[in-house]
Structures are given as structure tokens and as C-alpha cells.
C-alpha positions in Angstrom: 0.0 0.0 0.0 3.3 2.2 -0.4 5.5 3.7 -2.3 8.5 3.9 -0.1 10.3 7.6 0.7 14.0 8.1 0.9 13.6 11.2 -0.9 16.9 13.1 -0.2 19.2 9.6 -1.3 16.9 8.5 -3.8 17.6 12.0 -6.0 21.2 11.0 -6.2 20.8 7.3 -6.4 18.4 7.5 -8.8 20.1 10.5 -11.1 17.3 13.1 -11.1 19.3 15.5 -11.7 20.1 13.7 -15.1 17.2 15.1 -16.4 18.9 18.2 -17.2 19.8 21.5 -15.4 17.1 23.2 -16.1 14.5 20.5 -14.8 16.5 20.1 -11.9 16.5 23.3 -10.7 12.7 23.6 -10.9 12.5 20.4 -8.7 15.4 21.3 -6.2 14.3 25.0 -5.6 10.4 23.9 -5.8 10.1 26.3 -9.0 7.7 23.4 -10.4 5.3 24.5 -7.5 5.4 27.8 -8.9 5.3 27.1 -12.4 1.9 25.6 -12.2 0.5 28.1 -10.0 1.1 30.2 -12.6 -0.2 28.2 -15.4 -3.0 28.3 -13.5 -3.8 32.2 -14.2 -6.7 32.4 -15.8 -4.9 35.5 -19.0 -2.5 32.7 -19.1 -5.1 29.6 -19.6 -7.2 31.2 -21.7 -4.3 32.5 -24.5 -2.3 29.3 -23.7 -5.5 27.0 -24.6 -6.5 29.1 -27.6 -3.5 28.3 -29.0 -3.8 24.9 -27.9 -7.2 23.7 -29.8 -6.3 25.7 -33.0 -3.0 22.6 -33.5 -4.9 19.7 -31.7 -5.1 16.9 -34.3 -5.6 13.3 -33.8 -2.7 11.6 -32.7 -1.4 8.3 -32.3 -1.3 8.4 -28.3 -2.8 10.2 -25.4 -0.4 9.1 -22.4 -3.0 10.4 -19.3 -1.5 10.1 -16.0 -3.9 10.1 -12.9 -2.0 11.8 -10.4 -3.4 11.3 -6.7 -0.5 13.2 -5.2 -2.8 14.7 -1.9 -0.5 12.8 0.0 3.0 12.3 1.1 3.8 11.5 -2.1 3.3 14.9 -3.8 7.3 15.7 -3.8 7.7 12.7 -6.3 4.5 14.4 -8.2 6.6 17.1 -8.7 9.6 15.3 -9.9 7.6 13.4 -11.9 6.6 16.1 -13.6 9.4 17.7 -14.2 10.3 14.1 -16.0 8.1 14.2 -18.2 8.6 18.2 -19.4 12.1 16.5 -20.8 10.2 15.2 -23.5 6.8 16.7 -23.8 4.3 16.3 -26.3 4.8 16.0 -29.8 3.5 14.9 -33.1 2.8 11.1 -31.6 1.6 11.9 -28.3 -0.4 13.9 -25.8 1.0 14.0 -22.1 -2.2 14.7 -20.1 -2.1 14.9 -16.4 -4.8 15.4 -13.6 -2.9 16.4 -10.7 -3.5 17.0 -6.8 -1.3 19.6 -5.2 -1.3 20.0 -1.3 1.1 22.1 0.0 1.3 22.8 3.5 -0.5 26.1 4.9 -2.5 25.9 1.8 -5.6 24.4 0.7 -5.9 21.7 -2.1 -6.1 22.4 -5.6 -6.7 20.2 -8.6 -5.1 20.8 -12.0 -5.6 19.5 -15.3 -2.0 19.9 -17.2 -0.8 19.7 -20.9 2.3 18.7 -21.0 5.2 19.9 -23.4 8.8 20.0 -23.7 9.9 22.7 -21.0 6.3 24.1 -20.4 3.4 23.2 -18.7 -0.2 24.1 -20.0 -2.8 24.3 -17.4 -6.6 22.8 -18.9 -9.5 25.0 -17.0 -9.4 26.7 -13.8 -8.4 25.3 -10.3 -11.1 23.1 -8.7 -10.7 20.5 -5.6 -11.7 16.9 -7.0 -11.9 14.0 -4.6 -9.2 11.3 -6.2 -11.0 8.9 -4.6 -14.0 9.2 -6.5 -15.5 7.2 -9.5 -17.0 9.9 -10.8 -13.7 12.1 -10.5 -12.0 9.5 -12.0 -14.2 9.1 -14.7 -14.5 12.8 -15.5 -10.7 12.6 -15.8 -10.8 10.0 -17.8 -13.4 11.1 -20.0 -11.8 14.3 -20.5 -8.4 13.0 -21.9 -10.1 11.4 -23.7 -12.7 13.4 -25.5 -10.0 16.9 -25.7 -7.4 14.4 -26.9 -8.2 12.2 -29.7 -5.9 9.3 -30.4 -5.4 5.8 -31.7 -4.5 4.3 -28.4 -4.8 5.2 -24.7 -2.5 4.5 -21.9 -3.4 5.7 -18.3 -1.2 5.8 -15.3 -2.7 5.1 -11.8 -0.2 6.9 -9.8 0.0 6.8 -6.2 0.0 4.3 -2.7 -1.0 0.8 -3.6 -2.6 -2.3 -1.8 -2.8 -4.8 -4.3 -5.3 -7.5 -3.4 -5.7 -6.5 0.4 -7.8 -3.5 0.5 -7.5 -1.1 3.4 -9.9 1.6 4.6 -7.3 4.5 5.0 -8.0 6.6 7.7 -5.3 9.0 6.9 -2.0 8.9 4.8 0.5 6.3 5.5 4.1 7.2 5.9 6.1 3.7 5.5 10.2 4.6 5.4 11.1 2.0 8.0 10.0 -0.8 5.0 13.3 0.0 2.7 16.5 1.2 4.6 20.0 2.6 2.7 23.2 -0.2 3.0 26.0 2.5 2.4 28.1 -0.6 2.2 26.6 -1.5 -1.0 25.3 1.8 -2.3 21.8 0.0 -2.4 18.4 0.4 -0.9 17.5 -2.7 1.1 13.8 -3.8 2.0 13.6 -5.0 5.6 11.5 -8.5 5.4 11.4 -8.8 8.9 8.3 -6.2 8.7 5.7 -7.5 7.1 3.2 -5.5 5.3 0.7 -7.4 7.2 1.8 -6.5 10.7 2.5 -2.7 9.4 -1.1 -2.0 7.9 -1.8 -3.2 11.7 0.3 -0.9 13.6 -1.1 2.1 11.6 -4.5 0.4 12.4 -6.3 0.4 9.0 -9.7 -1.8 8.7 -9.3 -4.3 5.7 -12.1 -3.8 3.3 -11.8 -2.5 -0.4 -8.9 -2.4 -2.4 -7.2 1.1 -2.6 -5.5 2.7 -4.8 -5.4 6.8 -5.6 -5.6 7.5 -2.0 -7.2 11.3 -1.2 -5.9 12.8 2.4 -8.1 15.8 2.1 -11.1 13.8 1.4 -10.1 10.4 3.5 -10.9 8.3 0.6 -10.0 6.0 -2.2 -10.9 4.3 -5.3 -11.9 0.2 -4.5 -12.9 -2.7 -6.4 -16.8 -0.8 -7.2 -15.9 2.1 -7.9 -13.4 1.5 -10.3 -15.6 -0.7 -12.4 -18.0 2.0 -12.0 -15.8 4.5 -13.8 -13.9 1.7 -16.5 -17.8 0.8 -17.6 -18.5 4.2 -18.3 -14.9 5.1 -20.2 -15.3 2.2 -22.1 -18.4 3.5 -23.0 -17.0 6.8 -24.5 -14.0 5.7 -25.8 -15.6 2.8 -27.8 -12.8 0.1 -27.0 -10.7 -1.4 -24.5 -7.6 1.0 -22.7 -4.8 0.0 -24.7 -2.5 0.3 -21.7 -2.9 0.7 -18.0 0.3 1.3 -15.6 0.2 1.2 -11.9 3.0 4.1 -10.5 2.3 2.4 -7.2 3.3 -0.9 -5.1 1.8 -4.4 -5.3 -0.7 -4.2 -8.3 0.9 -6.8 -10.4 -1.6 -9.5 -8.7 -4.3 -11.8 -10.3 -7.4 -9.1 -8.5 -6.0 -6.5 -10.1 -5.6 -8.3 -13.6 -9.1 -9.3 -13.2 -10.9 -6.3 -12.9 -8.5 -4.5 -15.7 -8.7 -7.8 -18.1 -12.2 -6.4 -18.9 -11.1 -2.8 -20.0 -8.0 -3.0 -20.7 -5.8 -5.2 -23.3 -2.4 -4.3 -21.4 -1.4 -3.9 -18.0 2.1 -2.8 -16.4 2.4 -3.7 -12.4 5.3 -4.3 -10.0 4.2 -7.5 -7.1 6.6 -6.1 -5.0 6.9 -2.7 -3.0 8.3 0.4 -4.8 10.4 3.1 -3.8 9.0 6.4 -3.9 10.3 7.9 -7.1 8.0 5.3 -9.3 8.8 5.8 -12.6 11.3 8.1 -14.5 8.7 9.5 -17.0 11.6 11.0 -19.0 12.9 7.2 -20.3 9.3 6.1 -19.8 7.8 8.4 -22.2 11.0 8.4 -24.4 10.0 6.4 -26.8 7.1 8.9 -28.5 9.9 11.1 -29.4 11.8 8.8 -31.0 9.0 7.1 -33.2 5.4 4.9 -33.1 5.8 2.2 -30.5 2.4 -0.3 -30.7 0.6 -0.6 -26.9 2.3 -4.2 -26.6 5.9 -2.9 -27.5 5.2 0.2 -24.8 4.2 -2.1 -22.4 7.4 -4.0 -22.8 9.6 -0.6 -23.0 7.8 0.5 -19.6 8.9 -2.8 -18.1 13.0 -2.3 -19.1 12.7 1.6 -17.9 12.3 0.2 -14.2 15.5 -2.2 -14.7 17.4 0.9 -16.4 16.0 2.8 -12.9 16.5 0.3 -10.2 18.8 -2.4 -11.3 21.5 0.0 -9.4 19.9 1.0 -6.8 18.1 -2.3 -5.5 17.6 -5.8 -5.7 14.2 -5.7 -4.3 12.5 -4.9 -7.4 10.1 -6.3 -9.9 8.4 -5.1 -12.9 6.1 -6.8 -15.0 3.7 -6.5 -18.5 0.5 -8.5 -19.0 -1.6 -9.4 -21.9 -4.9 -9.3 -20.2 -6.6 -10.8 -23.4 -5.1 -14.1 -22.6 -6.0 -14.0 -18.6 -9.1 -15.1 -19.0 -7.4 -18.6 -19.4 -5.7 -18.4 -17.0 -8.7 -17.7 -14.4 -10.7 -20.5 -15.0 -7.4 -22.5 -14.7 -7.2 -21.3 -11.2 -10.8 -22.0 -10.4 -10.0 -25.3 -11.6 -7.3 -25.8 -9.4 -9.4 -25.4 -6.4 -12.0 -27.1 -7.2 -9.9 -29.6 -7.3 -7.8 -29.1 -4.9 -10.7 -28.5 -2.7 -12.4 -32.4 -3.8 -8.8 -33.8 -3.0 -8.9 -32.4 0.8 -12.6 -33.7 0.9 -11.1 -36.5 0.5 -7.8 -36.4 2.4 -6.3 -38.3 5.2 -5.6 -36.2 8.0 -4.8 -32.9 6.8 -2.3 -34.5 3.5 -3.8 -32.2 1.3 -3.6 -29.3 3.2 -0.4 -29.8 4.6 1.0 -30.3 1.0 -0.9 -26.8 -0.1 0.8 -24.8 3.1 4.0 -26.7 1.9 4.0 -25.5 -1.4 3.1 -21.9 -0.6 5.4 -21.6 2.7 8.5 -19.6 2.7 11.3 -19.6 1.6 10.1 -22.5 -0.6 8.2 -20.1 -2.0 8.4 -16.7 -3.4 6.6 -14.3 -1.9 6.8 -10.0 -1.1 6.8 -7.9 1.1 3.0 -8.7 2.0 4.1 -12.3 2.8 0.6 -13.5 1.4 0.8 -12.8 -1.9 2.4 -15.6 -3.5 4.3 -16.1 -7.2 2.0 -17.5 -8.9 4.1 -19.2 -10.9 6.4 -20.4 -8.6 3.7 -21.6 -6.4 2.2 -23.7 -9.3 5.8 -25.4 -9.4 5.7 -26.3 -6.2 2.2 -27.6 -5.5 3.4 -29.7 -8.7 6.5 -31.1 -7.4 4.4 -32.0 -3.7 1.1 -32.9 -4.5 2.5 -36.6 -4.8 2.7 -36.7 -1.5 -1.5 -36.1 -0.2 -2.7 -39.5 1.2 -6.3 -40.3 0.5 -9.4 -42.2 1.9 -9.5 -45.8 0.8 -11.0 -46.8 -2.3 -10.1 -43.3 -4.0 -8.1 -43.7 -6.9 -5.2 -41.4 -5.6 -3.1 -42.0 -8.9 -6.0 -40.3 -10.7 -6.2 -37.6 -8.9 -3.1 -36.5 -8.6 -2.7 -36.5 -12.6 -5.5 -34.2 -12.6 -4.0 -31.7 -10.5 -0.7 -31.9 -12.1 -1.9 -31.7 -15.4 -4.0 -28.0 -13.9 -0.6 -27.1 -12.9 1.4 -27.7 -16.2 -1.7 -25.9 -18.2 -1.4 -23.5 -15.8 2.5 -23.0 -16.3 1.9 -22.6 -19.8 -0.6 -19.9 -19.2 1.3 -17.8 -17.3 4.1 -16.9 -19.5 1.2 -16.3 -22.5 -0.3 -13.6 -19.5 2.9 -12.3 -18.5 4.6 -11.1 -21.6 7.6 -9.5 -19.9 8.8 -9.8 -16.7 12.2 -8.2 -14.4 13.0 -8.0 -10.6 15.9 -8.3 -8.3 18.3 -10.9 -7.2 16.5 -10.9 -3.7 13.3 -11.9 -5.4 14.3 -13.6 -8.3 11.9 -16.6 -8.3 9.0 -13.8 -9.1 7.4 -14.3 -12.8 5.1 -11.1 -12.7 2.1 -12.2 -11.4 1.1 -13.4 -7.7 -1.8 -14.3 -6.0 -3.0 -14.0 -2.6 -2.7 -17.3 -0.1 -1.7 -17.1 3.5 0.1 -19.6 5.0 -2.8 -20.0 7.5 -0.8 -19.0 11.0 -0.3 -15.6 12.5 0.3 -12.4 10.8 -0.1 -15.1 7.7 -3.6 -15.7 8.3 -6.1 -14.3 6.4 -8.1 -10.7 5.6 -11.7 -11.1 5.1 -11.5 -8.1 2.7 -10.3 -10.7 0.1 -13.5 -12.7 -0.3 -14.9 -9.2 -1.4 -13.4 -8.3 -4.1 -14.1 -9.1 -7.6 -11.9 -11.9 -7.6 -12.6 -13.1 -4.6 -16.7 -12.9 -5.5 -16.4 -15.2 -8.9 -13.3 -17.6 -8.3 -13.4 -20.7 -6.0 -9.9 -19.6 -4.9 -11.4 -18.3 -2.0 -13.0 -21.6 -1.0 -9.8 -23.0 -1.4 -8.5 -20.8 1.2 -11.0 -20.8 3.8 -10.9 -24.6 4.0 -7.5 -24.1 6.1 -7.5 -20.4 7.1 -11.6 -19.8 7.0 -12.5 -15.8 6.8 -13.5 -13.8 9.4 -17.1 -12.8 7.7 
């Protein structure tokens, strides 16, 4: 549900002044505050967006970043924006942005910002939008898209993340202690020994709805509903599918995320794993417009290599990966398969063989998992539960041998899936068994229980993964 501040060693680390003096010194001296409050005069709008719609044809992108930044992550906002004037639009691409700013002693203000190369172009006048709204996001949405006509869309959802636990914020979470610097190694460590469980417990947050686009002002956040509130109605204006969505925020790569996006989107970019507050560097990111026409699958794929050009010197707890969400739907049924299955092979299970072979398979180190110790690799759990499942004993009379070549051959479909989803794929040598994709399953004891907000999501509503999980760790309805 982070995106982890070190900002001070992360600007060196990470080479943000790289993006050129000029751009530096708007972030260092907090010019790119000023800078938009003065796009933000209305002489200024109106000439500036004159000009604007007399040269605004149809291009090949609109890049639209969604930028809940009403939060202690608004000094990467900036940054980020600064990025992204390196390159600016052109004759491929819009850079849109809907921005929060929320600067202390002052009241927030939301933007809507053209991007181009060295100048920022503010859409309308100031307003303060809830981020944590469907219908904000929607009207965002539905702006870029309507004052921005392009063959393909990509959106980034930029801000904290929970992945498939989904907490009820209260108020802005501030999680330094989950990365520390090694100055022996020049690299930014995450500490495993807190676990994004116990931490959403110590800054006491009720588990209900997934989050994402957290609002401080307005204590709220987008969840599971409301986001496909708002994708239902974009999809209905822009007449297709998203060509690319990109989460700028911490474990989204997971199989509840892909499902709600696999019916609005055809690509999806997602790290499993934490990640460090600077997210992306939208200078390399959004490098490729200026240097020619990439198609949504080759972006996707380009987004993915940015964050190892980013990060591959600066951490090994990293991941990164790109998703073809037109082949997930394979790959869900495969999983509600699986535990159906798996669920008839503990009915019939001596002892707890079956379940003790499951907790096996998912229980770490043996198996990959983050730093929200339930969300497993999917892939490497399949591997596992393939190399175990030999080993369940069953009631007399049950044709063990039978069964057990139904599960594995689940499992090997199910390997084969995975790499058709997960078209490109990076991380760290401290997580290098991750394949891009992880699902939830707690290990069933302690802080690896279980959260009943799980068996409410969209997932969790239409999958029998979660009966497959309460019949060892049952939910707390």
C-alpha cells in the first residue's frame, strides 16, 4: 500500500538531476510549484488553450497520468513532472495529467496539465476533486479522452497501492522504515522482517476494499466498485478497451488487479513487489514517442526495461512486469480449476495430507513471496504444488493416482498460461523466483492468516480460490 520515501538519497541514487539542469533546478528549488501556480492564471489559460485547440489533431497516443498526489507523495509528483517536461508532447503523443497539489498552509487544488517539452499548460481553472472518486475518475478519464483524440490510450494510476488486500485509510501512511539505505553497498535494502501485514496493523487500518489513488483531504480512495463504476462508463466513450494501463504504485501486479483491468483494458504494467517512492522516470518512460510509433504491446514492454534501467543500481528488491490481459481469462478459470480440485482432493484427504501439501508449497522460503508475505508467485507456487502434490494420502477406495494427474496436469496448463499472460517480466536478485504475477494465499498461521476483505473483491466474488483458502485459514465474515 506504499510507495517507499527516501527522498533526499533517492535524488542521487536514482540520477534526477540527469534530467537536465534546467528541470533540476525547478525540482530542487520547488520552481515546479510555482510554475503551475502560474499556469494556473486564468490570462494565461485562456491564450495558452487558444492556442492549444487551433494545433490539436488526432494523434497516435494520449499518455493520461492520474496523479493522486494529496499525499506524502506529492514531492515525487513534482519530480515526476518535471520528467516528463524533458520530452513533452509531440506529433505522436499527448501528455495529459490530472494532478492533486497539497502544499502545507494551503488548501488543495486540482489541475488538469498539458504537457510539453519545458512548459506546462494548465486545462480549465483550479477546482478541488476528490481522487477517490468514480465519478472524478471518470471525469478525468473522459476528459483525456474526449480533448485528446488518439489511436491508443495509456493511463497511469499513480500513487499508494494495496494490491489484493484492500484497506480503509483513515489518513496517509508514511512507511520509510520498509526500505533502509546499505552505504556498504550503495543499495536500498527492503527490511523483510516487517511484514506488510503487521505494518497495515500498527497504523490500524480496517481491511475492506482495495485502494489505490488515496485522497488525504477527502479520507478516501478508489476500491474494487468504484473502479468498475468509472472503467464501464470510459469504455463507453472511448468505444474500445484501454490500450494500456500502468500502476505508479506498489503491489498491483496481482491476479485481483488483472481481473478487474482484463475487462477494459488489453495491457497492463504492475510491480508485485513494494516500490520506492520515485516510481517511474517518466523522462525514459515516455522516451519512446519522441523517438518514433511504438504499438501498446511494445510500450508495455519498453515501460517494463525503464524500471530495470531505474532500479537495477539501486536495489535488488525490485520487480516489474507486462500483461496481456486478453489471454487471462485462461488463466482464471485454470485457477478456479485448481481449487475445485484441490478443494475435492482435501474432501477426501487423510488427515490434513492435502492441506499440509498446499501450506508446503506456498510456505517460505520455498516459495516466493513480497513484502505482503501472502501474496504468493503464482508461478512459482504452481511449481511447487506440482513437485508436492504426490505426496496427499487419500481415503481408501479413492483412486489417488488419478487424482493426482488431474491436478498436475491444472498445474502444467497452468504454467503454460502464465508466461502467454505475463509477456515480460524483471526483478531483483533478492526476489528472483517472481514471474510477474502473484496471487493471494496465506500460509494460515499468525500475521499469515487471512483478511476477510479478500472474499470481497471481484476476484474473490467469482473464483473458488477463496473456498480454497477458507478450507485451512476460513474468513473472518
Amino acid at each position: 500500500m506504499v510507495r517507499v520515501l527516501r527522498l533526499g538519497i533517492l535524488v542521487g541514487l536514482l540520477g534526477l538531476q540527469s534530467m537536465g539542469a534546467k528541470h533540476c533546478d525547478l525540482v530542487a528549488d520547488n520552481n515546479i510549484c510555482q510554475l503551475l501556480l502560474y499556469a494556473g492564471r486564468p490570462d494565461i489559460q485562456q491564450q495558452q488553450q487558444d492556442q492549444l485547440r487551433q494545433r490539436m489533431p488526432k494523434k497516435k497516443w494520449t499518455f493520461f497520468v492520474y496523479m493522486a498526489s494529496d499525499n506524502n507523495l506529492l514531492e515525487f509528483g513534482k519530480a515526476n513532472i518535471a520528467q516528463m517536461m524533458c520530452i513533452g508532447s509531440n506529433e505522436n503523443v499527448n501528455l495529459v495529467v490530472h494532478m492533486d497539489l497539497h502544499m502545507p498552509g494551503t488548501k488543495k487544488v486540482t489541475k488538469r496539465l498539458y504537457i510539453e517539452k519545458d512548459h506546462v499548460i494548465q486545462i480549465g481553472p483550479d477546482s478541488c476533486m476528490n481522487s477517490g472518486s468514480a465519478e472524478t475518475f471518470y471525469e478525468a478519464m473522459a476528459w483525456a479522452i474526449t480533448n485528446y483524440p488518439s489511436d491508443h490510450l495509456a493511463v497511469v494510476m499513480w500513487d499508494h497501492g494495496s494490491g489484493d488486500l484492500n484497506p480503509r485509510l483513515r489518513g496517509a501512511v508514511r512507511p520509510a522504515p520498509l526500505f533502509t539505505y546499505n552505504p556498504a553497498t550503495n543499495l536500498f535494502e527492503l527490511d523483510r522482517s516487517i511484514e506488510f501485514s503487521d505494518f497495515l496493523n500498527k497504523c490500524q487500518l480496517e481491511l475492506e476494499h482495495r485502494g489505490i489513488c488515496f485522497d488525504e483531504t477527502f479520507g478516501d480512495y478508489l476500491d474494487d466498485q468504484k473502479l468498475l463504476k468509472a472503467l464501464e462508463l470510459t469504455k463507453k466513450i472511448l468505444g474500445k478497451n484501454i490500450d494500456i494501463v500502468l500502476f505508479d504504485a506498489c503491489f498491483m501486479a496481482g491476479v485481483g488487479t488483472a481481473w478487474i483491468f482484463s475487462q477494459f483494458a488489453d495491457y497492463m504494467v504492475a510491480s508485485e513487489e513494494a516500490v520506492l517512492g520515485p516510481g517511474y522516470n517518466y523522462t525514459t518512460l515516455t522516451a519512446p514517442f519522441a523517438q518514433g510509433i511504438l504499438g501498446p504491446q511494445e510500450l508495455a514492454c519498453a515501460a517494463v526495461r525503464s524500471v530495470k534501467e531505474l532500479y537495477g543500481g539501486v536495489t535488488e528488491d525490485y520487480t516489474h512486469s507486462a500483461l496481456k490481459l486478453s489471454e487471462f481469462s485462461k488463466l482464471c478459470d485454470n485457477i478456479d480449476l485448481l481449487a475445485k480440485t484441490l478443494i475435492t482432493a482435501i474432501q477426501q484427504q487423510v488427515g490434513d495430507s492435502v492441506i499440509n501439501t498446499l501450506k508446503k508449497s506456498i510456505r517460505r522460503p520455498a516459495c516466493t513471496c513480497f513484502d505482503e508475505p501472502n501474496y504468493k508467485d503464482l508461478y512459482h507456487l504452481y511449481s511447487n504444488l506440482y513437485s508436492n502434490i504426490a505426496e496427499i494420502t487419500l481415503k481408501p477406495g479413492v483412486n489417488k493416482t488419478l487424482l493426482v494427474q488431474s491436478i498436475r496436469k491444472i498445474l502444467q496448463d497452468g504454467l503454460v498460461l502464465i508466461p502467454q499472460v505475463v509477456i515480460a517480466n524483471i526483478c531483483g536478485k533478492n526476489i528472483a523466483g517472481a514471474h510477474g504475477l502473484y496471487i493471494y494465499c496465506p500460509e494460515g498461521k499468525g500475521t499469515c492468516s487471512h483478511h476477510a476483505s479478500f472474499a470481497k473483491t471481484g476476484f474473490g466474488l467469482h473464483n473458488s480460490w477463496v473456498q480454497l483458502i477458507a478450507t485451512y485459514a476460513p474468513f473472518p465474515y
